[in-house]
ChimeraX commands (.cxc) that place a marker at each C-alpha (Angstrom):
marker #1 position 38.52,-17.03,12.01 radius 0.5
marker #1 position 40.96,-15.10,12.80 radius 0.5
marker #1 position 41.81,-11.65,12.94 radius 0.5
marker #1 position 44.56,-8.82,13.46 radius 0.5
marker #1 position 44.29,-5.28,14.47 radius 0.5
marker #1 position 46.76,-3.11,14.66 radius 0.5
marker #1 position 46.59,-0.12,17.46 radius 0.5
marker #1 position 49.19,2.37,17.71 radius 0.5
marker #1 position 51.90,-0.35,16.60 radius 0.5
marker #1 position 50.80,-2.94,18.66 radius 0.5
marker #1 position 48.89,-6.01,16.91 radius 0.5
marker #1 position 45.96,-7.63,18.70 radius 0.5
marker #1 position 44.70,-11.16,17.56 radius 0.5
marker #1 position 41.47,-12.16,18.11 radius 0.5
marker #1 position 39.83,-15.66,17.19 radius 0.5
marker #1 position 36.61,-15.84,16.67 radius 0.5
marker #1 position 34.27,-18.40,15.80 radius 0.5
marker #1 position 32.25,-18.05,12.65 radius 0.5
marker #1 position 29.35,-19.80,13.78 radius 0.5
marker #1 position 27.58,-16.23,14.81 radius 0.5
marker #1 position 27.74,-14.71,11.62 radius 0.5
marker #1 position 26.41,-18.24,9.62 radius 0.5
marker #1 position 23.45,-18.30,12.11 radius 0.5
marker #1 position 22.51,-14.97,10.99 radius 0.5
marker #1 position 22.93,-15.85,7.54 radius 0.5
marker #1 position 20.57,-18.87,7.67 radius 0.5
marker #1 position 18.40,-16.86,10.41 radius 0.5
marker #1 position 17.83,-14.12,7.90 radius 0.5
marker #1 position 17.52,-16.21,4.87 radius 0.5
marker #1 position 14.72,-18.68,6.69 radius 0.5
marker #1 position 12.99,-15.20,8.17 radius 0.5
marker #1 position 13.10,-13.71,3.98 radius 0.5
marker #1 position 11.55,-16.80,2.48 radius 0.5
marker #1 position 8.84,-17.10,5.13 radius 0.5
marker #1 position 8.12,-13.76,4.61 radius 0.5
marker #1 position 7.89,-13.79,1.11 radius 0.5
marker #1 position 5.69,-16.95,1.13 radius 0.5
marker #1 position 3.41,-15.75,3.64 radius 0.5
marker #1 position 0.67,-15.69,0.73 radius 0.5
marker #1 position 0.96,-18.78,-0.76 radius 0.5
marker #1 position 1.11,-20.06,3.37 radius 0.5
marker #1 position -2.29,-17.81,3.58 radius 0.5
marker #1 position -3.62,-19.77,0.26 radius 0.5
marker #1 position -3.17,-23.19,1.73 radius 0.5
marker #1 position -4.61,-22.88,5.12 radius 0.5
marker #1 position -7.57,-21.53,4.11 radius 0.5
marker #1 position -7.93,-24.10,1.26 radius 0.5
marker #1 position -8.30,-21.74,-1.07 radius 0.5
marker #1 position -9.88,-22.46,-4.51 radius 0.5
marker #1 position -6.65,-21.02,-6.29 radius 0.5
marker #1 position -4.00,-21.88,-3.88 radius 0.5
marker #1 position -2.12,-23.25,-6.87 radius 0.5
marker #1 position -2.66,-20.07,-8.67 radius 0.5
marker #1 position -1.27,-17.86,-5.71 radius 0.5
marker #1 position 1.68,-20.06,-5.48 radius 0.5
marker #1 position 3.00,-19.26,-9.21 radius 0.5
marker #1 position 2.10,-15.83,-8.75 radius 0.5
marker #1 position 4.11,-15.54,-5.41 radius 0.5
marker #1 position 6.71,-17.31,-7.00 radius 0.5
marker #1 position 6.74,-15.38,-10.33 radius 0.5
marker #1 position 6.56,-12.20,-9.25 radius 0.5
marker #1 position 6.36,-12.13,-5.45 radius 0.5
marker #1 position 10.19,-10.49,-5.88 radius 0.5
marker #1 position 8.05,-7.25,-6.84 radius 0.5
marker #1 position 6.34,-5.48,-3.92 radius 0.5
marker #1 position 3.29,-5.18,-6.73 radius 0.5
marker #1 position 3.38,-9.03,-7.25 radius 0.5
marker #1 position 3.43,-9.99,-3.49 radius 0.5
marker #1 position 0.35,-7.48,-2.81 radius 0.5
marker #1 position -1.57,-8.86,-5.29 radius 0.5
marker #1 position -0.44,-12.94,-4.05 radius 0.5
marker #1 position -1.23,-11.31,-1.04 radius 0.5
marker #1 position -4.86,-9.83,-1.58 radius 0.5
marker #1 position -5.83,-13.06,-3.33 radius 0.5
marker #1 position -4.97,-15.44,-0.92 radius 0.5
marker #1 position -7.04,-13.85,1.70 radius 0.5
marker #1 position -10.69,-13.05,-0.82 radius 0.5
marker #1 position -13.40,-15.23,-0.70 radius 0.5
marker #1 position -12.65,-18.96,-1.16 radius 0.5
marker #1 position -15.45,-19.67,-4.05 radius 0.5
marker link #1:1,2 radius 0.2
marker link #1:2,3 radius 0.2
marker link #1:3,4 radius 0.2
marker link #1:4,5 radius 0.2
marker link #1:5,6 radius 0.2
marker link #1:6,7 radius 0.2
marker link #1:7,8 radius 0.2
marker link #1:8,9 radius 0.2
marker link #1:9,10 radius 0.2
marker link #1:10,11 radius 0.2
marker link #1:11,12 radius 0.2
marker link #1:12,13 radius 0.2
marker link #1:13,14 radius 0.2
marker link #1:14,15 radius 0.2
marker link #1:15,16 radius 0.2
marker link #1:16,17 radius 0.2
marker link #1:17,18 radius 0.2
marker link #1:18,19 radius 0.2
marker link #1:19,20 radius 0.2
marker link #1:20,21 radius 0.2
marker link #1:21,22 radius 0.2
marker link #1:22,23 radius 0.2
marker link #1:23,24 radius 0.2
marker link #1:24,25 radius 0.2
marker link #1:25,26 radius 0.2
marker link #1:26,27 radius 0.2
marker link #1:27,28 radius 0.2
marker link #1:28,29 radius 0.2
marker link #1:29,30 radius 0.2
marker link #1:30,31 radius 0.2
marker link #1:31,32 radius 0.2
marker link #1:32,33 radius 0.2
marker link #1:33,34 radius 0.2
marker link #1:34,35 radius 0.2
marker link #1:35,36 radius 0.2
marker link #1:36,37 radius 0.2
marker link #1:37,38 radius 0.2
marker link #1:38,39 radius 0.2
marker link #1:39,40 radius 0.2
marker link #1:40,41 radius 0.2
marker link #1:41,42 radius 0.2
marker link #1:42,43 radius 0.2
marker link #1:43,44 radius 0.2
marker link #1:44,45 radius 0.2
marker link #1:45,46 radius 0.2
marker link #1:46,47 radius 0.2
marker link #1:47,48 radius 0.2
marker link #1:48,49 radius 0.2
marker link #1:49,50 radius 0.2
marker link #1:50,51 radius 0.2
marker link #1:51,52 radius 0.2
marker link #1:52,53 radius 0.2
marker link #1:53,54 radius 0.2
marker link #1:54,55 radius 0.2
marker link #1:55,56 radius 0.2
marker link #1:56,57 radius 0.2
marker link #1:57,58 radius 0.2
marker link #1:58,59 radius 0.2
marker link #1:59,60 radius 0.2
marker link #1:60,61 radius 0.2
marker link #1:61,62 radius 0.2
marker link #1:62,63 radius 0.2
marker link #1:63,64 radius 0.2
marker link #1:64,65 radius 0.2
marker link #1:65,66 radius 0.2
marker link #1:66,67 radius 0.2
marker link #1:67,68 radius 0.2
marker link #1:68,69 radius 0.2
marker link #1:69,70 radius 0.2
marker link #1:70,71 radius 0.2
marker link #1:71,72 radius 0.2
marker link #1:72,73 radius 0.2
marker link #1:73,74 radius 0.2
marker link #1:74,75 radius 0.2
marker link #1:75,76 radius 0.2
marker link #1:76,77 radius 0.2
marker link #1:77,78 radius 0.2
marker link #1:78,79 radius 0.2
marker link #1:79,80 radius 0.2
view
């Protein structure tokens, strides 16, 4: 990638590798869908009962801060 800047008249090229900016990308995208899985993660190692259950709802709704709490709270009640 390269780029140009011009300072008082004089142009300055820089190269640059994009590989910095695509390992934040993919960095930030793995660290948001961990994140918003963290329930459903929760569900499974504790074998809970409606794992299943808190996986569609974290899905479904765990875009919504309100859906996530409640994926959330359920994956970490009592098992029965």
């Amino acid at each position: 990638m390269d780029k140009i800047t011009i300072i008082d008249g004089v142009e300055i090229l820089e190269k640059g590798s994009p590989f910095w900016g695509w390992l934040l990308f993919f960095s930030a995208l793995f660290l948001g869908v961990w994140v918003y899985f963290i329930p459903t993660f929760i569900a499974f190692k504790r074998k809970h009962i409606s794992r299943y259950g808190i996986f569609i709802i974290n899905l479904c709704f765990g875009f919504t801060f309100f859906g996530w709490i409640i994926a959330l709270a359920w994956s970490v009640s009592k098992k029965d």
